[in-house]
C-alpha angles and dihedrals in degrees: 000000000000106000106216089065119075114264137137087275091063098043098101092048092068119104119269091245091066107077109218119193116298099222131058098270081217092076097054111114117201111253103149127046122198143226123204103008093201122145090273094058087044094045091046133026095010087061090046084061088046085063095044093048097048075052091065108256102121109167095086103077112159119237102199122213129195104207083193122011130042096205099095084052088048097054104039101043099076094049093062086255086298118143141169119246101200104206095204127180128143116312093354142079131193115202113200121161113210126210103175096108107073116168121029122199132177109230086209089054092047138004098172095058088053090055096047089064097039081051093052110112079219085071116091111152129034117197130184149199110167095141123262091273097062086059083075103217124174129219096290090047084252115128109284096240092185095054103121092231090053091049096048095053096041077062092032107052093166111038093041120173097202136062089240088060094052101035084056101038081047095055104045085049089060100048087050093061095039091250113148103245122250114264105240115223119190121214102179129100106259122127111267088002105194087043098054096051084049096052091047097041094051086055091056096044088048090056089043086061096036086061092047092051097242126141140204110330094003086072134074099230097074090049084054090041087057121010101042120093112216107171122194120242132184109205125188134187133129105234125168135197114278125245148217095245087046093063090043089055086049099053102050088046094058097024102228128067138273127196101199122018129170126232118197137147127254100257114095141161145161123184110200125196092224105234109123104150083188106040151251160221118291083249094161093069085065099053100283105151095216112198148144091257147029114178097093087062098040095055088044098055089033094054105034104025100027091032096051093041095062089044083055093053105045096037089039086050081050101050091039097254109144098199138019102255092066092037089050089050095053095101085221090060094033098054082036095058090044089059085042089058088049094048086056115039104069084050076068121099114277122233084011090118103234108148098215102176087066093040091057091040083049089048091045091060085045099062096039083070107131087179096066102052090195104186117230092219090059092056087041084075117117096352086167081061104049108026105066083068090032102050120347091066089056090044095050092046093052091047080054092045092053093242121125121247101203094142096045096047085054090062094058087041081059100042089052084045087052091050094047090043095060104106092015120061093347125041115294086243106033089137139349139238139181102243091046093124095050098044096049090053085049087050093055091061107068108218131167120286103254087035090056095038087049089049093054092053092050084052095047099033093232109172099344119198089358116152087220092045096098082046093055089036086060100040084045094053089042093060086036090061095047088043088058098042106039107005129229088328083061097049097038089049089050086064101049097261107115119193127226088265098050 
């Protein structure tokens, strides 16, 4: 091991002001695998098992799996799976280096070696955060059964491609050795999370057994359907790309390199519906708030942190801010954000005691951050994805509510406007979605305003068969249109919030 790269040989030669895991790394015994080992997994609940383990309970060691790339693997392993968390907020820097994630394996390598952990009678909990697009939903939020990686792993049981294929083959291999399956524990933002996955996964396993020919209790998807635990979890933690230069600060801090730190803020939080049949880690002693249920807490952070975020992003692409500090600062986004927040909260469980007036306060001071530089292009990605949880539910419940959304139908005009500007007034590849394809052939057509706003949210299949869905339409097209003459300032104006220039 080379010893001017970070690994557990070079760990005593960091300086003291650098904290390094607490326990001998030797004596972890792999208990989570993991689905997905970006830098939100390794900012957030990758650091969580770093405190248990430091605790003592050492039998929860993460194996972490990449279901696409290989870079994460490349960068970690040698490192001996180290990395640096890098705890930034303005004026100050906490340097922590985590060694809960021990082996890292590519599911596209090698399938075979994924399943053998999630085999292993060790494992006992599989979490995931492989972002809401890799769940594979169609229009209707059913599973997309004609997605080709579906198809193939519906043909190919041992040698899958998604996290339903593995999760399924996985399971049937464990019931078949008598081994009590994994509790699966989502960590994305999707609506009812664990529930969701349920639901999707039991589609897939029903067309698995469908294909072999098995019925009823001879196939695994009603042993997913009833003796599989899938909590929910609300997770919450800023974390931005990391840089170049961030690499270059980490390294003369620590004085050794590191391929791949992780840069996040102070603020985090996990909420965890508390139904682990085998087990877990004593989460709650780190901070892990443990309940019933989870949905209170997961509206609340989908519709005022994740809501205002992507309102952030599109309107600060549009007004030229590059991260969400600046765009934040600017006094339009920032009023507008407040109204935003007002449009929201009384869309929020009643009597579910969430104390919204001290969470947005608490957001407010999140995204003023100077330290984080989280770039507004990064959070743009897969807005069809995010915004119908994000926005559209609010918007729906105030149309129900007889209330007016005209805030929250301004985020998804904004979003439309983004995605029509790449290539135009911001870079043709700023950010990404899934239906990028599809929506720049609908761009090219010209259409009217409300024609082409109704035909992105067929493609997208925002709001289907709502009775709100031509109101939003028409709020949606009239922001489109100020958008397109006058930009944000416009749209902004139209509402009543007027910028410095203005």
């Amino acid at each position: 091991m080379n010893s001017s790269n970070l690994s557990d040989a070079s760990l005593q030669s960091l300086p003291e002001r650098v904290t390094i895991p607490g326990y001998d790394r030797s004596r972890v015994v792999p208990g989570i695998v993991h689905l997905g080992v970006g830098a939100f997994h390794r900012a957030h609940q990758a650091a969580y098992v770093d405190d248990c383990l430091a605790a003592g309970e050492t039998g929860w060691g993460i194996t972490g799996v990449s279901l696409r790339s290989a870079d994460t693997r490349d960068a970690l392993t040698p490192q001996d799976g180290l990395y640096t968390l890098a705890i930034r907020s303005s004026g100050t820097e906490k340097l922590q280096v985590i060694g809960s994630i021990g082996a890292m394996l590519v599911a596209p390598e090698d399938p075979g070696a994924v399943l053998a952990v999630l085999t292993d009678p060790r494992t006992r909990i599989v979490t995931l955060t492989i972002t809401e697009k890799a769940y594979l939903r169609a229009a209707g939020s059913g599973l997309d059964t004609a997605h080709p990686d579906i198809v193939h792993d519906l043909a190919n049981r041992e040698m899958p491609r998604t996290a339903h294929g593995f999760l399924a083959e996985a399971l049937a291999r464990r019931r078949a050795a008598g081994t009590p399956p994994f509790t699966v524990l989502c960590c994305d933002n999707l609506p009812a999370n664990g529930a969701t996955l349920h639901r999707l996964l039991t589609e897939f396993a029903e067309l698995r057994d469908a294909r072999l020919g098995v019925k009823g209790d001879a196939g695994i998807a009603d042993h997913i359907a009833h003796q599989v635990a899938f909590p929910s979890s609300m997770v919450d933690r800023i974390v931005p790309a990391t840089t170049d230069a961030d690499r270059a600060r980490i390294a003369e801090e620590l004085g050794v390199e590191d391929a791949w730190p992780v840069m996040t803020e102070p603020f985090c939080q996990w909420v965890v519906e508390d139904n682990f049949p085998g087990g877990r880690p004593a989460w709650e002693d780190f901070g892990v708030t443990m309940v019933s249920d989870v949905g209170p807490f997961e509206d609340m952070k989908l519709r005022l942190l994740n809501g205002s975020h992507s309102a952030i992003a599109y309107l600060g692409l549009l007004s030229g801010h590059a991260t969400v500090d600046r765009a934040f600062a600017d006094p339009a986004i920032r009023a507008f954000v407040d109204a935003l927040w007002a449009e929201a909260i009384p869309t929020l469980p009643k009597n579910a005691g969430l104390d919204t007036a001290s969470y947005t306060a608490e957001l407010a001071e999140r995204f003023s951050n100077t330290a984080l530089a989280h770039r507004t292009a990064q959070i743009a990605n897969d807005g069809s994805q995010k915004l119908p949880q994000r926005i559209l539910a609010s918007a729906l419940e105030c149309i129900e509510a007889g209330a007016v959304p005209e805030h929250l139908t301004l985020v998804i005009a904004a979003w439309i406007a983004a995605c029509d500007a790449r290539g135009k007034t911001l870079p043709e590849s700023h950010f990404t979605d899934p239906l990028d394809v599809p929506l720049a052939a609908l761009f090219g057509r010209s259409l009217p305003t409300e024609e082409m706003v109704t035909a992105v949210f067929d493609l997208a299949g925002f709001t289907k068969d709502h009775t709100g869905r031509q109101t939003l339409v028409e709020f949606v097209a009239t922001h489109l249109v100020h958008l397109k003459q006058g930009g944000p300032a416009l749209a902004l104006a139209a509402l009543g919030i007027r910028s410095e220039q203005s």
